[in-house]
N, C-alpha and C positions, 0 to 999 in steps of 0.2 A: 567163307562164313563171316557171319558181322563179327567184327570184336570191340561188340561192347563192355568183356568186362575188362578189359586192358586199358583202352586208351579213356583220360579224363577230359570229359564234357567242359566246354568255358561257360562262367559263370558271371552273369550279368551283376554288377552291383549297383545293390537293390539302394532307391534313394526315394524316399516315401513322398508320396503327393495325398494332401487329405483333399475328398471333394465332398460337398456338403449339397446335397437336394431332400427339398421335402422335410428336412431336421434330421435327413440321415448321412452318415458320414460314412464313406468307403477311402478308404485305406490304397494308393494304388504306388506300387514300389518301384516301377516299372514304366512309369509316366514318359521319362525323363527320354526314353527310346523314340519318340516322334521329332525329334531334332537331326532333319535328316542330311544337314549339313554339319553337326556335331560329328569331328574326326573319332570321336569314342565311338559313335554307334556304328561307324562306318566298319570301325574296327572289330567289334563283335558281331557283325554282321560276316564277317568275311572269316571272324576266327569259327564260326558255325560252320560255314565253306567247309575249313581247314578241318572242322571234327568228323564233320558227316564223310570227307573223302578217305580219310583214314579210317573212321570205322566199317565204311563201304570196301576199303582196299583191295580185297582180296574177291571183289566179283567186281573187278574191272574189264576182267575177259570177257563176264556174263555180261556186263553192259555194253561191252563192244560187242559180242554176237548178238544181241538183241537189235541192237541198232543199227547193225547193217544187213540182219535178217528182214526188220520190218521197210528196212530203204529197199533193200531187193524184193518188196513184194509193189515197188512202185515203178509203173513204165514209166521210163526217165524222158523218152520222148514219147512225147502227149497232145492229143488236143481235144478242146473242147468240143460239141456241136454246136455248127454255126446258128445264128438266131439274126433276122432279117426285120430291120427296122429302118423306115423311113428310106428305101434306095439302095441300102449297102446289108450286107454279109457280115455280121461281128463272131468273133471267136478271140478263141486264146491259146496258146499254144507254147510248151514246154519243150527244152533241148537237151539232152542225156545233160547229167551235171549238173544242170542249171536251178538253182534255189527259187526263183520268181517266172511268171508270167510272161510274153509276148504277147503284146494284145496287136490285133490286128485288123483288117475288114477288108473286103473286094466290094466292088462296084456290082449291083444289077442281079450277076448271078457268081456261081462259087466257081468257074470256068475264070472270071477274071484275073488280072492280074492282080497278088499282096499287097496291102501298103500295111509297113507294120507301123506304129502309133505313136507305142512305145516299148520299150523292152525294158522292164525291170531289173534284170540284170545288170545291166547297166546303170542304171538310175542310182541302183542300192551301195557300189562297188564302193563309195568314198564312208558307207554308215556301218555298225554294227548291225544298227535293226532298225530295218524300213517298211513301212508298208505304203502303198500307193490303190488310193481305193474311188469309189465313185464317180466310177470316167465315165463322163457324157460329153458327147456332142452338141452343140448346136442344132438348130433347126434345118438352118442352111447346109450342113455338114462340112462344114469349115475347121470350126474352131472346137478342137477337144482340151475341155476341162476335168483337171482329178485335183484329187486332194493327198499330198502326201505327210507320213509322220514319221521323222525319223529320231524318236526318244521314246516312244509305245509309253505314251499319256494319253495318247486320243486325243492331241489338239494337232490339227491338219491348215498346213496351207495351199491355200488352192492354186495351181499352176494352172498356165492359159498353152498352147499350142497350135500353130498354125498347120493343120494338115497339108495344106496344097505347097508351103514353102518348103514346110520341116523345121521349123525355128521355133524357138520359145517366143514367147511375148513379154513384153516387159513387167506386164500385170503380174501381181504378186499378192497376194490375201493370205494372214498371218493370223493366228489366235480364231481360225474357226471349228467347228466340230463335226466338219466334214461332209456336212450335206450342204444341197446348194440344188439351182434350179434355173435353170433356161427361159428368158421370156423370149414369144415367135419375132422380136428382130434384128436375132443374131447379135445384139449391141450388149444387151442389158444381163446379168446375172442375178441371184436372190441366193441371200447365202444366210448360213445364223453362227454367230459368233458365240462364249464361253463367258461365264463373268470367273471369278473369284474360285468357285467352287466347281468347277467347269460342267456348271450346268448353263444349256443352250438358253439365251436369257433377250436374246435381240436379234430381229432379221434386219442383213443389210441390204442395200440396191448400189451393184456396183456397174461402172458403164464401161466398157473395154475401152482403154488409151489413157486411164486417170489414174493420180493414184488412189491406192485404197484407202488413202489417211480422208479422204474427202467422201468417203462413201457416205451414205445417207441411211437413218434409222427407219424403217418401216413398221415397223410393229416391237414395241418393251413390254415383256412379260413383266410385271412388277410384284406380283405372288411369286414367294420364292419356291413354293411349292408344286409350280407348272413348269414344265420345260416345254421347248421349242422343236419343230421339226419343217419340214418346207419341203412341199411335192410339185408333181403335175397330175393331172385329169388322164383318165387312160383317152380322152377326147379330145387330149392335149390344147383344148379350148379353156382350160384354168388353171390358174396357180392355186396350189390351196398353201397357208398356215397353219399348222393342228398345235394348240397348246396343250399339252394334255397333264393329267395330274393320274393318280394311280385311280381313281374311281370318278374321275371327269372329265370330259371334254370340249373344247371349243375349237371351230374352225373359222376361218376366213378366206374370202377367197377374190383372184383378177382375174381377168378377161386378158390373157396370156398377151393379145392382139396391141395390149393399151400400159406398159410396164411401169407411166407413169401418175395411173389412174389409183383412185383410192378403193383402198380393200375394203368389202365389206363382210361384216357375222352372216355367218350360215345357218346357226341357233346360240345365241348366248348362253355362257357354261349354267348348269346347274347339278347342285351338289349332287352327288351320287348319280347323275344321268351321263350312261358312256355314248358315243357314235361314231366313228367311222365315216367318211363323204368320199362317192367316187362320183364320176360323171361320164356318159355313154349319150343315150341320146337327152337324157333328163339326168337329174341327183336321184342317188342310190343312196338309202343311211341304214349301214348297220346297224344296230342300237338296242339297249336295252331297255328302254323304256317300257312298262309292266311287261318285261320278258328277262327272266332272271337267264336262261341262256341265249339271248338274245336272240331278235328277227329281223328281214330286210323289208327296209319301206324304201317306198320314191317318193321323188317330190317334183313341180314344175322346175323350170326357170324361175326364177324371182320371190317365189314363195318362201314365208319367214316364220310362217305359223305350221307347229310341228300338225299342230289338228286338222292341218288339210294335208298333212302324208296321206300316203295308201298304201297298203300292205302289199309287201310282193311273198313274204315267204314269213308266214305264220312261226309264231314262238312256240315248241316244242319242250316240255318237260324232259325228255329222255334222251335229245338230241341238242346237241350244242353245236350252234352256228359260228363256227370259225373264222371264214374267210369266202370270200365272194371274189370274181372276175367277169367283168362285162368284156361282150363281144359284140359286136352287130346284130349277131343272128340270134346268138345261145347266150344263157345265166349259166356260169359256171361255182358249184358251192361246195366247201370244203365244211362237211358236217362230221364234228365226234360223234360216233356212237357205239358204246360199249367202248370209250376210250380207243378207241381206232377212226382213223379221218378217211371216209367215206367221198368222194366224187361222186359227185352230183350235176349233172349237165340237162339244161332245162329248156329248152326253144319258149322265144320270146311267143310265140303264135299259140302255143298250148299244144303243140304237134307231140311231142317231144317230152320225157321227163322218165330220167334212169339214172343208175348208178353202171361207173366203171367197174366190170371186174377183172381182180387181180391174180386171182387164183391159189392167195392166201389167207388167212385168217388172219395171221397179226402181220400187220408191215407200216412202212410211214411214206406216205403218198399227198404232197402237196403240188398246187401249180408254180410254176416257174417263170422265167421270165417269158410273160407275153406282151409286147409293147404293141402291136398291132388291134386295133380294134376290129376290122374287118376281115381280120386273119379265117378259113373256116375250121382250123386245126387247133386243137390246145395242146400246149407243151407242158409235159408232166413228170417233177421228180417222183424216183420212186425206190426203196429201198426196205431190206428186211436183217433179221440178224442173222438169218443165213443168206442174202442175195445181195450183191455188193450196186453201189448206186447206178442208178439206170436212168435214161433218157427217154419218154415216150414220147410219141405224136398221137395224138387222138383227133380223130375227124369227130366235128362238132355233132354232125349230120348222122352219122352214122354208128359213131360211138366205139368204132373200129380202129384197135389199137397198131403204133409199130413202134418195134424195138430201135430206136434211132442209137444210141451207146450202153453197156454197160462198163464198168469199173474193171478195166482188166488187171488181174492180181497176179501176178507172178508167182512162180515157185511153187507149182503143182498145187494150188487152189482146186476143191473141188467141195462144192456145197453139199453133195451127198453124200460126205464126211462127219457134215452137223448136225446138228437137231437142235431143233428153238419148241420152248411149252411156254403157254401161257395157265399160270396156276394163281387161283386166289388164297391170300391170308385172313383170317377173322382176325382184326384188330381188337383191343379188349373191352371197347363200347358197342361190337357186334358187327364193325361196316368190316364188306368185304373190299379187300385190298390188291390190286392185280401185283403179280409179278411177270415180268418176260424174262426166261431163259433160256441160255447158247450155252452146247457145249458141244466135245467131239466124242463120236460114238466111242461106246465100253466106257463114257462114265458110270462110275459105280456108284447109286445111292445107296452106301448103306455106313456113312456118318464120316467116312475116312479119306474123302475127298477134298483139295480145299475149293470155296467158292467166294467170288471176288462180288457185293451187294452195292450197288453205286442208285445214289439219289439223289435228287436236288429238290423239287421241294415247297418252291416259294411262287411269287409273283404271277401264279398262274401259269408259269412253264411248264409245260409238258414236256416229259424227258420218251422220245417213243422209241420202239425199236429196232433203231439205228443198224447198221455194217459197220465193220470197223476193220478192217486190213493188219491193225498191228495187233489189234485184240487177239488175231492170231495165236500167236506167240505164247500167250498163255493157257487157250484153249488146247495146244498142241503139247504144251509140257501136263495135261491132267487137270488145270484150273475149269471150272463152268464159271461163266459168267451171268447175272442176275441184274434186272432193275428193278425197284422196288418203285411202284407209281404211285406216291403218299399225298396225301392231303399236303394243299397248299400249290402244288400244280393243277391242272385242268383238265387232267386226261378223263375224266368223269361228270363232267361238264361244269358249269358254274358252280354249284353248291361245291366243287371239290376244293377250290380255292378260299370260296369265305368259310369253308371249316378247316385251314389252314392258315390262318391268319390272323393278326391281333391280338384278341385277348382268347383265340383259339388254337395260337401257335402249338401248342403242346402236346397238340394230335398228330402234328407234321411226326415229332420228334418218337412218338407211341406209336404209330405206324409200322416206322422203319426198325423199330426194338422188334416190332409185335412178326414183322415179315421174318427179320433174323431169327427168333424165336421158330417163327413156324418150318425154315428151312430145317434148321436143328432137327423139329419132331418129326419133319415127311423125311430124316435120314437121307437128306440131301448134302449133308455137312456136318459138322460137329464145332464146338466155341473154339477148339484147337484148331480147325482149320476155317474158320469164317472171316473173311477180309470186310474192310467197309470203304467206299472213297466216295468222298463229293468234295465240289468247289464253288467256290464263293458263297453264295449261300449256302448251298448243299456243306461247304467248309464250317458254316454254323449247325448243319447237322451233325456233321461229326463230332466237334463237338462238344453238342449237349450231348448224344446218345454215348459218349464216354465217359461222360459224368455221370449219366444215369447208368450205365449198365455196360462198366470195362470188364467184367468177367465173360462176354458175350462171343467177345475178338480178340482174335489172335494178333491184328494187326489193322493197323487206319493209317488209310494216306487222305489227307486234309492238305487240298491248293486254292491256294490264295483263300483261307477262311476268313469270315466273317466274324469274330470271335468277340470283340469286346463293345457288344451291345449298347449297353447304356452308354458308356461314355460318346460313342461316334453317333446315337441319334441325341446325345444332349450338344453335342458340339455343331453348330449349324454352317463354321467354317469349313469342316470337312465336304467337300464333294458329293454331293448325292444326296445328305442326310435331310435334306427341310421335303425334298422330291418322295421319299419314303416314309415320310410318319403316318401315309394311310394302309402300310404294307406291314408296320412294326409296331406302331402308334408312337404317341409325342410323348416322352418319361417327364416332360415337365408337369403331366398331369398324374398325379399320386397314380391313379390306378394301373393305368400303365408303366408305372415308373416302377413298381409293385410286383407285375406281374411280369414284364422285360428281365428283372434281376435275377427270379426264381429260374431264367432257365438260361443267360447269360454265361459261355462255355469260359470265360476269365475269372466272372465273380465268381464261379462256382466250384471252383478246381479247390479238389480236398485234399486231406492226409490222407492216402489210398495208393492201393494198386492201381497201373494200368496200361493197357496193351499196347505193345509195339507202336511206335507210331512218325511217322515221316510226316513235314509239313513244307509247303514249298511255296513261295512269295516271288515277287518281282519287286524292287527298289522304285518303280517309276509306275506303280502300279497307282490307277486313277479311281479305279474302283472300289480297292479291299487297300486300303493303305498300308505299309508294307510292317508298321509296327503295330497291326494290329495281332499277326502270327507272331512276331518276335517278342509279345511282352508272352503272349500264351506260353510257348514254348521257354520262356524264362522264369514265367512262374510255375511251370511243370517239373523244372529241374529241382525246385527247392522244395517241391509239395509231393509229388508222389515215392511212395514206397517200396516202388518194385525195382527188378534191374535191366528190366526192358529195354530196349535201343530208343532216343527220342533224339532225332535227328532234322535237320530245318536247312533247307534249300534256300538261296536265297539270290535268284536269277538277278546279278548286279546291272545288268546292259536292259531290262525288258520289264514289261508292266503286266496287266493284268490276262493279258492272251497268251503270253510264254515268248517265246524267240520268234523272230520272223524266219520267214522259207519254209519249202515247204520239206525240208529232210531234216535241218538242225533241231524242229522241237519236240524230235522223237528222240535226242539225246535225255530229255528229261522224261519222256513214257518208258524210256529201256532202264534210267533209272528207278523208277517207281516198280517196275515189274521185277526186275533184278530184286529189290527190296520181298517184295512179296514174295519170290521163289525161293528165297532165301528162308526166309520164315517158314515156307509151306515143304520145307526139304527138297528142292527140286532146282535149287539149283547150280545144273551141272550142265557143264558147256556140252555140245549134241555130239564131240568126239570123243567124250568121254563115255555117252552111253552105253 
């Protein structure tokens, strides 16, 4: 059991910073924690460590069985389904023990002989926490480039390798964010680098043999409000540039053939006009132009004027247009409807035009890696809350599916154990609100069960409903699992997101009270036994909706939250913040500065009760800076009334994704559930049962 009421909480000393906007003045005592080279913060950081393990003590066993129950439900030797680009066989492949990846590919067909690439185990053995991401080959299929980070900031240097030697290259690229791009002659690369705030802010052109101190600027974002990104064409006939802002877009694009040729606009940004550029045998632009859930047009070659597009796929009120993949033959479209993503496969000739079925109702089904344009097969993720992730092949032609992998789970898995509903809530302006939930049969609704309500929220992310493997574990001790799909994500199509946002933030946050609320009445749960978790964003849900309504929850795990609003979008040095004033708005302008504060989960924190609650940070985190949870939980100790456990994680080696490998960052889910079974009475080791 926790003992919170034994052991004493360390107490941060409080050292006031007055900030002044608008003629108003906030008080912040707790400033002084963003010095993260200050040995004192260091020190409180770690004496938080030190309280949460001692108050945790005594479900050390629980966290050990949890975490080597949810590692046992993982086949330790693994492999990917191979995917066939340009010549070779790519896959990946996992060894009993082994925390990372082998990446690997054969020649021609899957009968050849291995070459493995790289082994990440190896790479990782000299770091705490590594991750090695975006391997691509060359054209020629020579030279494999990745990006590696071993501080989990998310600033990657890009390593060169020679396949046919097996040697590194001496090339070396330092301070980029990890995307990059191949021009067709095997010489040249296109990569984008990080300013200050480690927004992507400049693409380089670098030449293999030089060094990178000589690289050359190709394009400077100089709005600090655009960031960078760098592709190729599924035609592999362009490079494209996308600067994109939260509600604009501009691309640029080369003729892959010509690396030293100049780029040019696709359409010049304008405000509020979003698009998307692919290229197949002409340009393809998503876009929303008078299409609030957007439609797909084409365009020739060379064409600059959006007025001679042509409509390939009409804009839809009730249908929201996701995502698109060209192929030779077929349009392949990833449409929400009724907040589920629909496949849509469409023959260029007009022959053709259907939806994949899956043979569930609710599940999350997007396309996967298809690099091939003349492929006739599409490869399709596809996953539910009760059917663990699957690999399909779908012939274009035909529309006839095969099961090429599913997720094998270990430990006597068996899906006709669960049950997933999809239920709506009346939020308290009228809209209905989906929820998805998983639970294991002989759940009892009748209030005395606990149920764990996870959201997120924001930016248009759709949170849909996922597998989870460790989710297990509390599914099997009695817990149901719920997602609440709130304004501010997109599962509902566009309008779901701009009534979650800005100066309508507030509905995100009324939503997810209003879902909690409705669980309560449909005797799904009771406020004694209702858990809440989101992160990053979703971490700013929690919260406010603790602020607003801590008699609701028994208990909230908040990771990596987003918590103190005004100050990180007044601050334009922090990371991110000038990229999201269309997602939060800009507090240098009264109304917004007005409207931000009223629901800002630091400014708001009262003299009050409130419930249980865990919060969990990384030190090197890029995202949610790591004193943004640490002043919360500092001004929680001296503000609330209750005698609740308020406990704060503070992963010292890792940033905003948690631990690298793929078994260590379920030491922090066994902590988090451990936490919760604890609270929900349940938790007892399974040889005690």
């Amino acid at each position: 059991m926790l003992k919170n009421m034994i052991v004493q909480p360390p107490i941060a000393p409080a050292k006031p910073k007055e900030m002044t906007e608008h003629g108003h003045t906030r008080i912040d005592p707790y400033y002084w924690l963003n010095e993260r080279d200050n040995p004192e913060v260091i020190a409180y950081l770690n004496a938080e460590n030190a309280y949460r393990e001692e108050v945790m003590a005594d479900l050390k066993d629980l966290q050990e069985e949890l975490f080597q129950e949810i590692k046992g439900r993982i086949k330790e030797k693994d492999e990917s389904v191979p995917q066939f680009n340009n010549g070779y066989w790519y896959y990946h492949r996992f060894v009993e023990g082994g925390e990372y990846p082998i990446h690997c590919r054969k020649a021609t067909t899957l009968d050849a002989p291995e070459q493995i690439m790289i082994d990440v185990n190896e790479l990782a053995k000299p770091f705490d926490y590594y991750h090695a991401t975006s391997l691509t080959v060359s054209p020629d299929n020579r030279i494999l480039a990745y990006a590696e980070d071993t501080v989990s900031r998310r600033i990657y240097t890009i390593v060169f390798k020679d396949l046919e030697t097996g040697k590194l290259l001496s090339d070396s690229i330092p301070n980029t964010d990890g995307s990059f791009v191949w021009a067709n002659d095997n010489q040249t690369l296109f990569y984008g680098i990080k300013d200050e705030t480690l927004r992507c802010f400049k693409i380089m052109k670098h030449r293999l043999g030089t060094d990178a101190s000589t690289d050359s600027v190709v394009f400077h974002e100089e709005d600090p409000t655009f960031n960078l990104d760098i592709g190729k064409t599924k035609s592999r006939k362009y490079l494209l540039i996308a600067s994109s802002q939260t509600i604009c877009d501009e691309y640029r694009y080369l003729d892959a053939d010509t690396p030293d040729g100049e780029w040019q606009v696709f359409l010049p940004r304008e405000r509020k006009l979003e698009y998307s550029l692919d290229h197949g045998d002409q340009w393809y632009i998503r876009t929303n132009l008078n299409a609030l859930n957007f439609r797909l047009m084409s365009a020739k070659e060379g064409s600059t004027d959006k007025a001679e597009w042509q409509e390939v796929i009409a804009h839809r009120p009730d249908v929201y247009l996701e995502n698109f993949t060209l192929f030779k033959s077929h349009l392949v479209l990833e449409e929400r409807i009724n907040g589920i993503v629909n496949i849509r496969i469409k023959s260029w000739d007009g022959s053709q035009d259907g939806y994949v079925d899956f043979g569930e109702d609710s599940y999350v089904a997007h396309a996967a890696n298809n690099p091939e344009f003349g492929s006739p097969n599409l490869r399709l993720a596809y996953t539910s809350l009760t059917t663990p992730s699957s690999v399909f092949e779908v012939n274009l032609a035909s529309k006839g599916k095969t099961l090429l992998k599913q997720q094998e789970v270990l430990g006597g898995f068996d899906r006709n154990n669960y049950v997933s509903e999809r239920i709506y809530a009346t939020a308290r302006d009228g809209v209905k609100v989906p929820i998805s939930i998983v639970y294991r049969k002989g759940y009892k609704k009748n209030g005395t069960e606990p149920i764990l309500l996870y959201a997120y929220g924001s930016y248009g992310y759709s949170i849909d409903p996922n597998f989870s493997a460790a989710r297990l574990s509390l599914l099997d001790r009695g817990f149901a699992y719920a997602i609440a799909h709130i304004r501010g994500g997109q599962e509902m199509g566009r309008h779901w997101y701009e009534d979650g946002k800005l100066l309508k933030k507030q509905n995100t946050f009324n939503d997810f009270v209003d879902c909690g609320d409705y669980l309560v009445a449909q005797h799904y749960t009771s406020p004694d036994h209702l858990f809440a978790m989101g992160g990053s964003a979703g971490g700013l849900l929690m919260g406010a909706v603790v602020n607003m309504r801590p008699d609701l929850f028994k208990g909230v795990v908040a990771a990596v939250p987003f918590v103190d609003v005004v100050t990180t979008m007044l601050d334009e040095t922090i990371p991110l913040t000038t990229f999201e004033w269309d997602e939060w708005g800009n507090p240098k302008d009264l109304e917004f500065y007005k409207y931000m504060l009223s629901y800002s989960p630091y400014d708001q924190v009262e003299r009050k009760d409130y419930p249980a609650m865990l919060v969990t940070t990384g030190l090197h985190d890029s995202q949610v800076q790591y004193f943004e949870p640490a002043k919360w939980v500092a001004k929680l100790r001296t503000m609330k009334t209750d005698k609740n456990p308020l406990l704060m994680h503070t992963n010292m080696d890792a940033g905003h994704g948690g631990q690298s490998g793929r078994f260590r960052a379920f030491k922090e889910v066994a902590m988090e559930y451990a936490f919760m079974l604890d609270l929900a009475g349940k938790a007892v080791l399974r040889d005690e049962e």
